[in-house]
C-alpha positions in Angstrom: 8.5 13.7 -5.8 6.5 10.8 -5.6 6.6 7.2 -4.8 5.2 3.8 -6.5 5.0 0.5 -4.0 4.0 -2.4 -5.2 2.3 -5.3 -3.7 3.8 -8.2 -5.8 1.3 -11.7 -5.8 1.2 -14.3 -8.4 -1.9 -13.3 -9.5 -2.3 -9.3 -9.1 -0.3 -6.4 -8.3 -1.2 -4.4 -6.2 -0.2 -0.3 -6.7 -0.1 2.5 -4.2 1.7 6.4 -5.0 2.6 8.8 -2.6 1.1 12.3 -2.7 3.7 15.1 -4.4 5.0 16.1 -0.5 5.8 12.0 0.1 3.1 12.6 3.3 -0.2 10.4 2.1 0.0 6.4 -0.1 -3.2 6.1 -2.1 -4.0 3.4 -3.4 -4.3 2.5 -7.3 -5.9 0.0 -9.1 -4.2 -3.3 -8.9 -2.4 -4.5 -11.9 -3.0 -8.5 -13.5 0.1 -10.4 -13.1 0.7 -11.5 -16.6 4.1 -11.9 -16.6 7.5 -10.7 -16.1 7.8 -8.6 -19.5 4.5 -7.6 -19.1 4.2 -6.5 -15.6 7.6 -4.7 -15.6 5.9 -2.8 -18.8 3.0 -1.7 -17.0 5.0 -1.0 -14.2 7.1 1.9 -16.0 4.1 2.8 -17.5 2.8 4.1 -14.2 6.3 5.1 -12.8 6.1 7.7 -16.2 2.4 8.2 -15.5 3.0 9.3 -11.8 6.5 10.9 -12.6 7.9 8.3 -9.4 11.5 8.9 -8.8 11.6 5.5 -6.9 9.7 2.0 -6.7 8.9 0.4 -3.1 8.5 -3.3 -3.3 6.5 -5.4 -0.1 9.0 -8.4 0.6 7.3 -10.9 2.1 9.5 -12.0 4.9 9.1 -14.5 7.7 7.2 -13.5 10.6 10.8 -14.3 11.8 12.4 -11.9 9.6 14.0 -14.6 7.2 13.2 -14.4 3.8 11.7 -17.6 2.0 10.3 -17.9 -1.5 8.0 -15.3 -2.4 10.7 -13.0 -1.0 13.0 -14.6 -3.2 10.8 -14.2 -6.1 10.0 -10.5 -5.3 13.6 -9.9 -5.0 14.2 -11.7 -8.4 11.5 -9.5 -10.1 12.7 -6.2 -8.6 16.3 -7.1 -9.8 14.6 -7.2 -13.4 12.4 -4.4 -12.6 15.6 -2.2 -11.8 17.2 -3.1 -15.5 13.5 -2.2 -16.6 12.9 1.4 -14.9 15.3 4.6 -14.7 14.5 4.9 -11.0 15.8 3.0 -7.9 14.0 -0.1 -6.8 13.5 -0.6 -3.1 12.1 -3.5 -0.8 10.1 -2.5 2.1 9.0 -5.5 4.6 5.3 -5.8 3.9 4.6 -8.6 6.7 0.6 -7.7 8.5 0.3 -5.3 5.4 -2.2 -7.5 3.6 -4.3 -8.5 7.3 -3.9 -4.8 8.0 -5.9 -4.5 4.5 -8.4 -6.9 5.3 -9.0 -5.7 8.9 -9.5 -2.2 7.3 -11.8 -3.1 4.5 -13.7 -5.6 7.1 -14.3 -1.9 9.4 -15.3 0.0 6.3 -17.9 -2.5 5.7 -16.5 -4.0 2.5 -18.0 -7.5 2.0 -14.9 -10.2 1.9 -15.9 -11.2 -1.9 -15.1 -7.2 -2.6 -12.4 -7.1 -0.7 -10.8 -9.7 -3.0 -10.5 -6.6 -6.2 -8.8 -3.8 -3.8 -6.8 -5.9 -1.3 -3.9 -5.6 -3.2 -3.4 -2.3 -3.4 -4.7 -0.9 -0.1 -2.0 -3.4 1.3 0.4 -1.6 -1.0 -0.8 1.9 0.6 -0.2 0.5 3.8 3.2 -0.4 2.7 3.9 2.6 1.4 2.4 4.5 4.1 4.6 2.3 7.0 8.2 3.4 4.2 6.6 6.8 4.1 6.6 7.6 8.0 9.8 5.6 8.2 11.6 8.2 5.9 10.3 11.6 7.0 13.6 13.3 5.6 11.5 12.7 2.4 8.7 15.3 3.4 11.0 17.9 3.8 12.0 17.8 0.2 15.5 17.1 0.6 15.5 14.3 -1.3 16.9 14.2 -5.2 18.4 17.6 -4.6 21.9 16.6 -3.7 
C-alpha cells in the first residue's frame, strides 16, 4: 500500500509517496496549482499512477493549534478532492514542515533560489514521513485487510 501527501500552496503543490511497506516518503515533483478542477485532476492522476489507497493533506494550523485560512482552504479543497478520488482524504498538521525543508536543503548545500523548485515537496515528505512514524500499524500490513 502506498500513500500520497500533499503540500497544498497557492502556487504549487507539493507531492510526497510512501514506499510499498508505508516505512520511507519520497518526494515527487511538485505539481502547478492551476486550479481546483485541475489540480484535483492531476491529483488522481498520481493517486492511479502510484496505486495510493489514501491522500495525506499538510493543514496549516496555528502555531497555537487553531486553524485559520489556509487551513480552511485546504480543508475546502480536500472536501472536493474526496468527491474527486476513490480513496480517503486525510489532514496531517504540517506546521515546521516547510522550515524543516529549508533547514534541510540549506545542510545539503542547495542554494535558497533552488530551493524555491523542491521545497514543496520535500516538505510534503516530511509530512508524510512525521503521518508515517505516527501510524506504524501501517508497516505491519494490517491495513486495508479488514
Amino acid at each position: 500500500m502506498r500513500i500520497l501527501a500533499l503540500d497544498l500552496g497557492r502556487k504549487r503543490i507539493g507531492v510526497a509517496v510512501s514506499d510499498e511497506l508505508c516505512l520511507v516518503a519520497r518526494a515527487l515533483p511538485a505539481l502547478g496549482a492551476r486550479g481546483r478542477n485541475a489540480d484535483a485532476a492531476a491529483i488522481a492522476a498520481l493517486v492511479t499512477e502510484h496505486a495510493a489507497a489514501r491522500v495525506i493533506a499538510g493543514l496549516p494550523l496555528h502555531l497555537n493549534g487553531s486553524h485559520g485560512l489556509q487551513a480552511d482552504r485546504v480543508q475546502k479543497f480536500g472536501a472536493y478532492l474526496a468527491t474527486q478520488l476513490a480513496v480517503p482524504v486525510e489532514y496531517w498538521d504540517e506546521r515546521f514542515t516547510t522550515v524543516e525543508a529549508a533547514r534541510l536543503l540549506t545542510q545539503a548545500g542547495i542554494s535558497p533560489r533552488k530551493q524555491r523548485d523542491q521545497i514543496d515537496s520535500t516538505a510534503a515528505a516530511i509530512l508524510l514521513q512525521s503521518y508515517l512514524d505516527a501510524h506504524p500499524h501501517l508497516q505491519s500490513g494490517a491495513f486495508g485487510h479488514h
